[in-house]
HTML snippet that shows the backbone in 3Dmol.js (N, CA, C, O; Angstrom):
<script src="https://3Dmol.org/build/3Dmol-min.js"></script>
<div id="view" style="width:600px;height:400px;position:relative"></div>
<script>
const pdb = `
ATOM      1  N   UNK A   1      14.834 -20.074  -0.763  1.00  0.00           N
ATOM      2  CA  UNK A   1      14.198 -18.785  -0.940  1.00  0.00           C
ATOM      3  C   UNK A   1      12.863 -18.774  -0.213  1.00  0.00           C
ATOM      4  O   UNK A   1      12.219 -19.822  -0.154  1.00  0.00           O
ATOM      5  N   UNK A   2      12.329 -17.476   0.435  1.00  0.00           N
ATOM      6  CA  UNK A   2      11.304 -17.388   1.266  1.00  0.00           C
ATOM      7  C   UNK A   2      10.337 -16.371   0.204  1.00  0.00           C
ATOM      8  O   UNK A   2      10.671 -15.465  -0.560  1.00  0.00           O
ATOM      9  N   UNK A   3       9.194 -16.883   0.489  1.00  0.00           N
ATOM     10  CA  UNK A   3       8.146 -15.598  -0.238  1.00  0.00           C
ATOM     11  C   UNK A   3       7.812 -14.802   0.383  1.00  0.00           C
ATOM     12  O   UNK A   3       7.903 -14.840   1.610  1.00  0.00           O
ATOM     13  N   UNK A   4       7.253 -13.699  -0.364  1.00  0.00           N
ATOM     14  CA  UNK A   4       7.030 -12.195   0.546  1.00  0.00           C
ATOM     15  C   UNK A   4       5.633 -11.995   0.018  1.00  0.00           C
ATOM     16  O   UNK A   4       5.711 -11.658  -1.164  1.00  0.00           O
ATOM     17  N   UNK A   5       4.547 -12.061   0.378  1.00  0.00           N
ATOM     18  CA  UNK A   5       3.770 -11.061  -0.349  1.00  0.00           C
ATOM     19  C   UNK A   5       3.683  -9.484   0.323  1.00  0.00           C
ATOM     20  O   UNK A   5       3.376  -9.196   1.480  1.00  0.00           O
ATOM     21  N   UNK A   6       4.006  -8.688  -0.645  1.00  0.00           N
ATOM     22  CA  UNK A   6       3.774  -6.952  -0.460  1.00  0.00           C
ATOM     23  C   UNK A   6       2.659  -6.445  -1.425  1.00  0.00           C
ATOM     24  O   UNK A   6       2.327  -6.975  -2.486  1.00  0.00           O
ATOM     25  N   UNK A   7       2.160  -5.353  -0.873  1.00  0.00           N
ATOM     26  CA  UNK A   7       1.720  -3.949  -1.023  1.00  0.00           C
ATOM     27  C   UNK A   7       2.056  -3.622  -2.529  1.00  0.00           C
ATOM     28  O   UNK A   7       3.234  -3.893  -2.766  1.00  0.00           O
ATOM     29  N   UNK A   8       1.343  -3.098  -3.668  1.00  0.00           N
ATOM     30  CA  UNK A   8       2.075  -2.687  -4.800  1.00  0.00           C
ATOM     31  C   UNK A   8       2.688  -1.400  -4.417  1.00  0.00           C
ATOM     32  O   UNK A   8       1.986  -0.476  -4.009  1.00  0.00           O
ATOM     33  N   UNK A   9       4.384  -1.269  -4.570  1.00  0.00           N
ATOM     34  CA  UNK A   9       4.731   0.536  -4.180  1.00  0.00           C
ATOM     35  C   UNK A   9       4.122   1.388  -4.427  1.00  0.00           C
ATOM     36  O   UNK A   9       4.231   2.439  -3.796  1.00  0.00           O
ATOM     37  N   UNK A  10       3.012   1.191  -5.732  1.00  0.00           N
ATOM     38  CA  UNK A  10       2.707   2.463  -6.280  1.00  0.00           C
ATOM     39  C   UNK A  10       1.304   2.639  -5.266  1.00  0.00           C
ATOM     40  O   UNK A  10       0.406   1.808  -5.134  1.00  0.00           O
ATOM     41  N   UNK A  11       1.444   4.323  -4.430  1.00  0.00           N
ATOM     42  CA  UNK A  11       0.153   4.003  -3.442  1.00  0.00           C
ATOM     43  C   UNK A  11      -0.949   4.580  -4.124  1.00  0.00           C
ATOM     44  O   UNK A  11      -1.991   4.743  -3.490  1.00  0.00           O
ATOM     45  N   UNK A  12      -0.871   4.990  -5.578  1.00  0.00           N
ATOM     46  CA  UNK A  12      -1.634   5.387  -6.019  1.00  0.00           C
ATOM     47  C   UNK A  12      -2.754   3.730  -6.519  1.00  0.00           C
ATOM     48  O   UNK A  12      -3.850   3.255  -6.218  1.00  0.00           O
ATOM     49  N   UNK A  13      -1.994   3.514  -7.104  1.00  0.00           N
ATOM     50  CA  UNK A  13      -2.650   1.968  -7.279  1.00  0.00           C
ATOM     51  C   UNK A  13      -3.447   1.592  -5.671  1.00  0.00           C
ATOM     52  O   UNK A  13      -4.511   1.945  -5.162  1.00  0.00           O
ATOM     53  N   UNK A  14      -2.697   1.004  -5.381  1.00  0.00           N
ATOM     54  CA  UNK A  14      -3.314   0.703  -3.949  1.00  0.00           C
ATOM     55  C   UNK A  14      -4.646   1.503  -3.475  1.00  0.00           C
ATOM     56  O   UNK A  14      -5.713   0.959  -3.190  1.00  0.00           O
ATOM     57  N   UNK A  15      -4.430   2.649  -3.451  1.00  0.00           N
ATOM     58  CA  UNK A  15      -5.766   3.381  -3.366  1.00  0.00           C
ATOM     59  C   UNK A  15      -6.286   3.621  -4.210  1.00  0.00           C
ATOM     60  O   UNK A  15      -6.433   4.843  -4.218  1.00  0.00           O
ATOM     61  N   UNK A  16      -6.750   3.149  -5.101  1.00  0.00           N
ATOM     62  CA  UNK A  16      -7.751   2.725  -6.150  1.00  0.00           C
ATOM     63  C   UNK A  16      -8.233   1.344  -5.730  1.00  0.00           C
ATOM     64  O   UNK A  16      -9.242   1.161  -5.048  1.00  0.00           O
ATOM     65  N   UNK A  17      -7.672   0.670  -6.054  1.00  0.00           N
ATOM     66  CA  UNK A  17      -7.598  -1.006  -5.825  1.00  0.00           C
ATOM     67  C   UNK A  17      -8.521  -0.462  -4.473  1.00  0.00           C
ATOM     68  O   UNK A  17      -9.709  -0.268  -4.733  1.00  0.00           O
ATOM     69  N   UNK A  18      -8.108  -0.210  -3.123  1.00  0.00           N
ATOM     70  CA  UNK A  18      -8.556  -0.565  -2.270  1.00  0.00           C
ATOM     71  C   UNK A  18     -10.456   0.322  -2.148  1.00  0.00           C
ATOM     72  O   UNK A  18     -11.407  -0.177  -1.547  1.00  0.00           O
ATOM     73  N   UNK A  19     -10.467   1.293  -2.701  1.00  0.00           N
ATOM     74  CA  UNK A  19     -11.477   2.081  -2.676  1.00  0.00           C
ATOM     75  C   UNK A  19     -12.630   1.245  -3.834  1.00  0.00           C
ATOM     76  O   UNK A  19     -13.828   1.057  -3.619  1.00  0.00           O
ATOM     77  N   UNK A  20     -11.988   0.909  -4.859  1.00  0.00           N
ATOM     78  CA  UNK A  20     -12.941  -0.798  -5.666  1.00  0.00           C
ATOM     79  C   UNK A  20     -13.435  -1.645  -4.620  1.00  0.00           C
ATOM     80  O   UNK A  20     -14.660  -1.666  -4.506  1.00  0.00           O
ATOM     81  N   UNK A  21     -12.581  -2.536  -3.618  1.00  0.00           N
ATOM     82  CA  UNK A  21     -12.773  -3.198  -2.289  1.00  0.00           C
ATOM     83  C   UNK A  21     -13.862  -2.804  -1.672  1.00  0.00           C
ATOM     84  O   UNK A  21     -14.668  -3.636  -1.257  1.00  0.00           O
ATOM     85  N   UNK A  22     -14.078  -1.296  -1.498  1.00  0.00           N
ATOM     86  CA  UNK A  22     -15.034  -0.814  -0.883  1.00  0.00           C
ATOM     87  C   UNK A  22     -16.100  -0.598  -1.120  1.00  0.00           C
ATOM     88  O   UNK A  22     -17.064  -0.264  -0.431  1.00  0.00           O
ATOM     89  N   UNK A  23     -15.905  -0.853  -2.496  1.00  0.00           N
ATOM     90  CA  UNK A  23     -17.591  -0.268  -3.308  1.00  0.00           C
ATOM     91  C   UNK A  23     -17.970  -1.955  -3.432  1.00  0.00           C
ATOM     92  O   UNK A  23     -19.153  -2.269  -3.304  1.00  0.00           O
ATOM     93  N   UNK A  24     -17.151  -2.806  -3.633  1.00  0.00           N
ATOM     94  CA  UNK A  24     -17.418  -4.074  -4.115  1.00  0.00           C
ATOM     95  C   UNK A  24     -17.634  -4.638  -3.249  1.00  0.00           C
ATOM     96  O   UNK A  24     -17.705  -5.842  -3.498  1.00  0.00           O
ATOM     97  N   UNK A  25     -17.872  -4.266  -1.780  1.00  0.00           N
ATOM     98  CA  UNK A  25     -17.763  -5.214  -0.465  1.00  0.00           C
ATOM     99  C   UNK A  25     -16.687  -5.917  -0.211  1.00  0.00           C
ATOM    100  O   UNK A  25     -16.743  -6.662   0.768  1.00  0.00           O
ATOM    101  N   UNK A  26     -15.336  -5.867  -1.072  1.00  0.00           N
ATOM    102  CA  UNK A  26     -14.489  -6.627  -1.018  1.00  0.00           C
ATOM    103  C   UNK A  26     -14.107  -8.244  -1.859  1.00  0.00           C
ATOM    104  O   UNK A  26     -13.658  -9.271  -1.348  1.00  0.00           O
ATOM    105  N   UNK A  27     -14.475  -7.975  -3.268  1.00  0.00           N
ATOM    106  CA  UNK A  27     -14.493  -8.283  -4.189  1.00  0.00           C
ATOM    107  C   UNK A  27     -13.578  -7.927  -5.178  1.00  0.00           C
ATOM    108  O   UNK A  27     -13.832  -6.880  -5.773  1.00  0.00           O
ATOM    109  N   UNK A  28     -12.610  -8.520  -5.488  1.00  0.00           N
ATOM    110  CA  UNK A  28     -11.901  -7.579  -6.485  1.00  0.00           C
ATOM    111  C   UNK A  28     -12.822  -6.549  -7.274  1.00  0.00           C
ATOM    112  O   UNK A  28     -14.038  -6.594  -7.455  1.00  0.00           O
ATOM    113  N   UNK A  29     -12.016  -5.736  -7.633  1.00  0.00           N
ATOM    114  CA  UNK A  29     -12.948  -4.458  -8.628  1.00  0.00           C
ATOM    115  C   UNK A  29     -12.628  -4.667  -9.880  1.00  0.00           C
ATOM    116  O   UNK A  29     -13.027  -3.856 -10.715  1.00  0.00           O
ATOM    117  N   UNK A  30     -11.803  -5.848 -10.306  1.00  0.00           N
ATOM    118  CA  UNK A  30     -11.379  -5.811 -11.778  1.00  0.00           C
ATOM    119  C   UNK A  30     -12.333  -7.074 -11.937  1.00  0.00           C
ATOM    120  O   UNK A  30     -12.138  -7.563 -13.050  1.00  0.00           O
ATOM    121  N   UNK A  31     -13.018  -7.573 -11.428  1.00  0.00           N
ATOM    122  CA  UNK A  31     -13.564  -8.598 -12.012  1.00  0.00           C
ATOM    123  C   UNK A  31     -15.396  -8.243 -12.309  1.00  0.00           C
ATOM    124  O   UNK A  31     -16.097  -7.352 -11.830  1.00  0.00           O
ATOM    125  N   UNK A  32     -15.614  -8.947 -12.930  1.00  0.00           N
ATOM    126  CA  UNK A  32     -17.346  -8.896 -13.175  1.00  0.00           C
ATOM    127  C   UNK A  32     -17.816  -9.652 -11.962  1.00  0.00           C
ATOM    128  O   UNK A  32     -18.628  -9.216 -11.147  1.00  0.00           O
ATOM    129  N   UNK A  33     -17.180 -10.920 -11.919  1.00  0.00           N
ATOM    130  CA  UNK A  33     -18.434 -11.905 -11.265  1.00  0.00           C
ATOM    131  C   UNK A  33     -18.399 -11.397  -9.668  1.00  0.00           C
ATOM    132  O   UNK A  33     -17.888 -10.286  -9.524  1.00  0.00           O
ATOM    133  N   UNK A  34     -18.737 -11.866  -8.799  1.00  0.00           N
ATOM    134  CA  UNK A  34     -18.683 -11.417  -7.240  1.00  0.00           C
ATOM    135  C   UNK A  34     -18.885 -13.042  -6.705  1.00  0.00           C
ATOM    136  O   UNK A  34     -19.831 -13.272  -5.952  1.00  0.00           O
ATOM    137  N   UNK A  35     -18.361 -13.682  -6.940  1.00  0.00           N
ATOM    138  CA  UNK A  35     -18.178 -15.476  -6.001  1.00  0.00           C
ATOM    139  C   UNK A  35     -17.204 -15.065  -5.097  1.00  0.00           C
ATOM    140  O   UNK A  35     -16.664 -13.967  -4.968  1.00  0.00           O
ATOM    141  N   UNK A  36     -17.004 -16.522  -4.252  1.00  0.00           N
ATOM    142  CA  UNK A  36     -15.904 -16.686  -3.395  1.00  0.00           C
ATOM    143  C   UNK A  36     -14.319 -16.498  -4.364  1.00  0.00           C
ATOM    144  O   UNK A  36     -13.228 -16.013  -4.065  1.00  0.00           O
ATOM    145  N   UNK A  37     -14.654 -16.900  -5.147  1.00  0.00           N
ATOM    146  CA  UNK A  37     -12.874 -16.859  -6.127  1.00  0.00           C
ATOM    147  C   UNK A  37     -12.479 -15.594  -6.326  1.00  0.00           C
ATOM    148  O   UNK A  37     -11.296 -15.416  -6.616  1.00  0.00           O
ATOM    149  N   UNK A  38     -13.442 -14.363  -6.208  1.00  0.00           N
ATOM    150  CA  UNK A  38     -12.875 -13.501  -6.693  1.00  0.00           C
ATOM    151  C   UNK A  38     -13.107 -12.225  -5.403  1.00  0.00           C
ATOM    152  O   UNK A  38     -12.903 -11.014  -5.492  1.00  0.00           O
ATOM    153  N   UNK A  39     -13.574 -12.990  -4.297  1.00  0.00           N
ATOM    154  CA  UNK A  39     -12.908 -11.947  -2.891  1.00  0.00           C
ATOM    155  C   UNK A  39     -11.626 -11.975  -2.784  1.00  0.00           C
ATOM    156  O   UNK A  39     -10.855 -12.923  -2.939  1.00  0.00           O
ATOM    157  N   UNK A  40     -11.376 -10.629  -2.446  1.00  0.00           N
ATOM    158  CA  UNK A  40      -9.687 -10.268  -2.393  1.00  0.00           C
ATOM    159  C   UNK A  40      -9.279 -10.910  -0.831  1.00  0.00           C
ATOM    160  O   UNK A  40     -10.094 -11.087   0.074  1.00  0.00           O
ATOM    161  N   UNK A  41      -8.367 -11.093  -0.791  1.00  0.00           N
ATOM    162  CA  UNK A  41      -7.280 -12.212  -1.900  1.00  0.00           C
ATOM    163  C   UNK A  41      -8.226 -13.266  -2.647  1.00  0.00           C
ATOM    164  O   UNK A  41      -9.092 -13.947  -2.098  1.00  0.00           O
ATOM    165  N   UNK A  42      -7.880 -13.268  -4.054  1.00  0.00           N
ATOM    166  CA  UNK A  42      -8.584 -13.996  -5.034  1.00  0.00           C
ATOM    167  C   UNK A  42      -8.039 -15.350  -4.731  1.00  0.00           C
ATOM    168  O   UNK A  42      -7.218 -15.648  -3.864  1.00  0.00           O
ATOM    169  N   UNK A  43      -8.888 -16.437  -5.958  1.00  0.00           N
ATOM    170  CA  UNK A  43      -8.579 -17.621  -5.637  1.00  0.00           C
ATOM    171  C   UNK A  43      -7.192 -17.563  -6.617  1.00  0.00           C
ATOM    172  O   UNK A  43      -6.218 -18.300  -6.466  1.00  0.00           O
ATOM    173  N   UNK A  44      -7.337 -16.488  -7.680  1.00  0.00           N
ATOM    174  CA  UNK A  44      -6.371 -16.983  -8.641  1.00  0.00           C
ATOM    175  C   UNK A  44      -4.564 -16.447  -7.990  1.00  0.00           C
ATOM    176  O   UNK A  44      -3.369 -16.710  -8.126  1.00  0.00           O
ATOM    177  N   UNK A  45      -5.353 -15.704  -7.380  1.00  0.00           N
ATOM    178  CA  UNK A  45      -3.804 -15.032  -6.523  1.00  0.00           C
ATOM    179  C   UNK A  45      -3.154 -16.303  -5.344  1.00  0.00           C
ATOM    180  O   UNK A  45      -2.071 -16.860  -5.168  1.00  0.00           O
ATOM    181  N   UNK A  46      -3.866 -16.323  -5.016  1.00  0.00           N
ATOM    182  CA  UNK A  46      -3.613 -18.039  -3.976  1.00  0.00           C
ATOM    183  C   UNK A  46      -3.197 -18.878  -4.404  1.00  0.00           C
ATOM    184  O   UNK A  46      -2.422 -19.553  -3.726  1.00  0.00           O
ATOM    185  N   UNK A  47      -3.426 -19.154  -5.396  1.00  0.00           N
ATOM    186  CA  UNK A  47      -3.072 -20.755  -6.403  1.00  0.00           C
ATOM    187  C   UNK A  47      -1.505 -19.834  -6.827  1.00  0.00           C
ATOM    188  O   UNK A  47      -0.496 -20.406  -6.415  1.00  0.00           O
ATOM    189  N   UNK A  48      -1.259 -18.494  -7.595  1.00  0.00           N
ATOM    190  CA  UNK A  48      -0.062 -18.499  -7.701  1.00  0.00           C
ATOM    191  C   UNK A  48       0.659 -18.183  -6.972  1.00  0.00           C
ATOM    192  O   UNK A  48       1.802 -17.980  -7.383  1.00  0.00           O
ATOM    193  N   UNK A  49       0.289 -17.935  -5.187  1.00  0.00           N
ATOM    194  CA  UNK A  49       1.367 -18.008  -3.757  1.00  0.00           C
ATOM    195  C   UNK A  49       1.836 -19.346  -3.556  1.00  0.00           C
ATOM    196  O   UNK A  49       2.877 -19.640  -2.968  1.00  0.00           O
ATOM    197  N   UNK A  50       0.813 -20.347  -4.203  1.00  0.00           N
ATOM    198  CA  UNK A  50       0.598 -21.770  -3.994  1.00  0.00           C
ATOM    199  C   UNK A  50       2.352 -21.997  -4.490  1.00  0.00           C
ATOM    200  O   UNK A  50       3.277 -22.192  -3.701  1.00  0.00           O
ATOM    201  N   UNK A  51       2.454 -21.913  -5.893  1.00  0.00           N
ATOM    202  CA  UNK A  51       2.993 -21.855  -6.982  1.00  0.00           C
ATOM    203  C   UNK A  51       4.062 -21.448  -7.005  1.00  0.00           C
ATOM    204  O   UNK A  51       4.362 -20.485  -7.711  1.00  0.00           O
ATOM    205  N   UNK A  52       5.300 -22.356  -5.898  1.00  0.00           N
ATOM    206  CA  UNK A  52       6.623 -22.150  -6.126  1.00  0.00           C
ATOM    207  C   UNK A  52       7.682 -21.332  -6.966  1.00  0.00           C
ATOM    208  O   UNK A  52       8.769 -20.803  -6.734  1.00  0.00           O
ATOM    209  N   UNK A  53       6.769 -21.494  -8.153  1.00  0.00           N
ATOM    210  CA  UNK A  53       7.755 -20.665  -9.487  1.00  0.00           C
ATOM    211  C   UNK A  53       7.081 -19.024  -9.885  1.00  0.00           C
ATOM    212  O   UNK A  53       7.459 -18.096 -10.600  1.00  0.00           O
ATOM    213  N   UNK A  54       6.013 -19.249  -9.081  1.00  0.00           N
ATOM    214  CA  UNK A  54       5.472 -17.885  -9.717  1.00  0.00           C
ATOM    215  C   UNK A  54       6.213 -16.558  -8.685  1.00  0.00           C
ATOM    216  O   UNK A  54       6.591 -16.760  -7.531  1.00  0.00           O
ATOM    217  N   UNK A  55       6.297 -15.351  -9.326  1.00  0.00           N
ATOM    218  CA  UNK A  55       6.542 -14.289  -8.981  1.00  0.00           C
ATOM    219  C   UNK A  55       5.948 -13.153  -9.439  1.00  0.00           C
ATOM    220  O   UNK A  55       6.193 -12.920 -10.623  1.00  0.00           O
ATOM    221  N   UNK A  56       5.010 -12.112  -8.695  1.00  0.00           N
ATOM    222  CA  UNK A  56       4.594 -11.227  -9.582  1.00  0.00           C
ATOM    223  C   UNK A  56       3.316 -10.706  -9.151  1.00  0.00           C
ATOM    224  O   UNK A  56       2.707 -11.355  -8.301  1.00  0.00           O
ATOM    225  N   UNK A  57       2.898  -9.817  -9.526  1.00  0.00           N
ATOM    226  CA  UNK A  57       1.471  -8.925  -9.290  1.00  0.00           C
ATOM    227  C   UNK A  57       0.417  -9.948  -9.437  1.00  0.00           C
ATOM    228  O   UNK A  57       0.488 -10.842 -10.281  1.00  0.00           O
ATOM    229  N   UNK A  58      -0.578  -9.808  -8.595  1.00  0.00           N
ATOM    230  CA  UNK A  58      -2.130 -10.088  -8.369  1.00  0.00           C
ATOM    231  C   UNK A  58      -2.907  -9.725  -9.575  1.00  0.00           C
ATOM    232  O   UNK A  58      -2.215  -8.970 -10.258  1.00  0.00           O
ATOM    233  N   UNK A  59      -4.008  -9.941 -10.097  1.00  0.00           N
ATOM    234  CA  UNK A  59      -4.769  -9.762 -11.384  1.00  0.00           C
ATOM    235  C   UNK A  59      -5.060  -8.431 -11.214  1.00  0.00           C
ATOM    236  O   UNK A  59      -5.432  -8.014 -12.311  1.00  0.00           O
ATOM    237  N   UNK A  60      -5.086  -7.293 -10.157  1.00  0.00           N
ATOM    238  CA  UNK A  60      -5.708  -6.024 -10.164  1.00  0.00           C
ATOM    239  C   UNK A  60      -4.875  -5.579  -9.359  1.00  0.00           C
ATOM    240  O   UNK A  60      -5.284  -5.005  -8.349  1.00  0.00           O
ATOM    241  N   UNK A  61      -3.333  -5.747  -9.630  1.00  0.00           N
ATOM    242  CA  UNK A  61      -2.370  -5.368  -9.141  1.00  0.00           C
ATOM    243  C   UNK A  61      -1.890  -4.718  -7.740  1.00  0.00           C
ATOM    244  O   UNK A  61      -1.029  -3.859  -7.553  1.00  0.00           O
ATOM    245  N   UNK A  62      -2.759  -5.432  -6.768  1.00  0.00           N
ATOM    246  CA  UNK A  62      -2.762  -4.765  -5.656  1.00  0.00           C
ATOM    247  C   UNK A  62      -1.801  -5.211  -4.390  1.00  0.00           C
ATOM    248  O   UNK A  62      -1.444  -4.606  -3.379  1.00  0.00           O
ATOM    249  N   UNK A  63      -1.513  -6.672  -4.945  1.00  0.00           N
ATOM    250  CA  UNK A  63      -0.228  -7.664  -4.200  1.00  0.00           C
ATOM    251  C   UNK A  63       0.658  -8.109  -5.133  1.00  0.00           C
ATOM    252  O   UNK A  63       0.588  -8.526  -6.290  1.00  0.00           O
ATOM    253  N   UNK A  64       1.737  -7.857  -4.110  1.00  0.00           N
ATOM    254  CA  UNK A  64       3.120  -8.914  -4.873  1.00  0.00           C
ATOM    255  C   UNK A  64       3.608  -9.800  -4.600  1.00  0.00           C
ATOM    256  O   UNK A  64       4.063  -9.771  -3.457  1.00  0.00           O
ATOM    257  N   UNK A  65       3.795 -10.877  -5.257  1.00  0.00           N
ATOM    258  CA  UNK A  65       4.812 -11.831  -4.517  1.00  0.00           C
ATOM    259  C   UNK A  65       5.869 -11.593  -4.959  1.00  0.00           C
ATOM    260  O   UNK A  65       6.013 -11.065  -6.062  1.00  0.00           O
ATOM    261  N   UNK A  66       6.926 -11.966  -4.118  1.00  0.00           N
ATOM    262  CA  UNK A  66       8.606 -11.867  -4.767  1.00  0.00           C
ATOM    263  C   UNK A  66       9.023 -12.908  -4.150  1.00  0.00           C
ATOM    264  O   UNK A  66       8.137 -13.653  -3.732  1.00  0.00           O
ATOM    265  N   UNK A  67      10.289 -13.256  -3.921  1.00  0.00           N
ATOM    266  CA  UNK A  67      11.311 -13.954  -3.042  1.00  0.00           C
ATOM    267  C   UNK A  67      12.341 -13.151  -2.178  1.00  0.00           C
ATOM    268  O   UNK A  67      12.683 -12.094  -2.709  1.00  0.00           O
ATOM    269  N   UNK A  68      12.833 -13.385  -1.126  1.00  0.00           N
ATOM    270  CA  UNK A  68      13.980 -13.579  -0.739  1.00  0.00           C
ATOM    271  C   UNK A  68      15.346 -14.127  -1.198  1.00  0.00           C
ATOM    272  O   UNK A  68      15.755 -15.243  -0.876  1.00  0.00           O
ATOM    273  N   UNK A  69      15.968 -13.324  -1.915  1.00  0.00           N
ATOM    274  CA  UNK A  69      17.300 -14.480  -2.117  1.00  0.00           C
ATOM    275  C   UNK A  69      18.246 -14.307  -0.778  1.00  0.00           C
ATOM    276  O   UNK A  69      18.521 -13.228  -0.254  1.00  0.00           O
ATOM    277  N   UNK A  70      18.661 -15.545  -0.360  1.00  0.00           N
ATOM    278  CA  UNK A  70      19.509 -15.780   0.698  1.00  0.00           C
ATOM    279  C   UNK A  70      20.574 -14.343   0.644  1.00  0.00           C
ATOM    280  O   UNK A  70      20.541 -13.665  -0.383  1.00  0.00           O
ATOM    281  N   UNK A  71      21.323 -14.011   1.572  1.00  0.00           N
ATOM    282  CA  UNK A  71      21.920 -12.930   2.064  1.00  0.00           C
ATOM    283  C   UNK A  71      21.577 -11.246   1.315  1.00  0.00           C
ATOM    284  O   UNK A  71      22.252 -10.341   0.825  1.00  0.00           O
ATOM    285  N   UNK A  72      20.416 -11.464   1.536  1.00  0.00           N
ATOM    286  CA  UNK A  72      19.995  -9.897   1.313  1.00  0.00           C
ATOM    287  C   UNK A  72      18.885  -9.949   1.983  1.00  0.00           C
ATOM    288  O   UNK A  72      18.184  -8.944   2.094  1.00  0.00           O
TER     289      UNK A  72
END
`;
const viewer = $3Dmol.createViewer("view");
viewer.addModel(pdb, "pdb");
viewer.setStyle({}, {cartoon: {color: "spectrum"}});
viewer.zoomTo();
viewer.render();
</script>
């Protein structure tokens, strides 16, 4: 199986999420602190691309990971 990260479909999300980005300099907008861990792409989103078994939305739902299953 191959990973994908996408876009959340919903573009309403997305443009929120991304307009936070903008006010935050590019900082997630769901978080308080403003470090390196929590510029988008976060650290915590990385560790679960890292993360073979994980599947699933970003902490401020703005990426996905999924898989590929073979013949689709």
């Amino acid at each position: 199986m191959k990973a994908a990260i996408s876009l959340n479909p919903d573009a309403e999300v997305v443009k929120a999420v991304r307009e936070g980005l903008k006010r935050t300099g590019g900082y997630c907008p769901c978080r308080l602190e403003r470090t390196e861990a929590t510029k988008c792409m976060c650290r915590e989103f990385r560790d679960q691309v890292a993360d073979p078994n994980y599947e699933g939305f970003c902490h401020c739902m703005l990426y996905y990971k999924s898989y590929e299953k073979k013949g689709e």
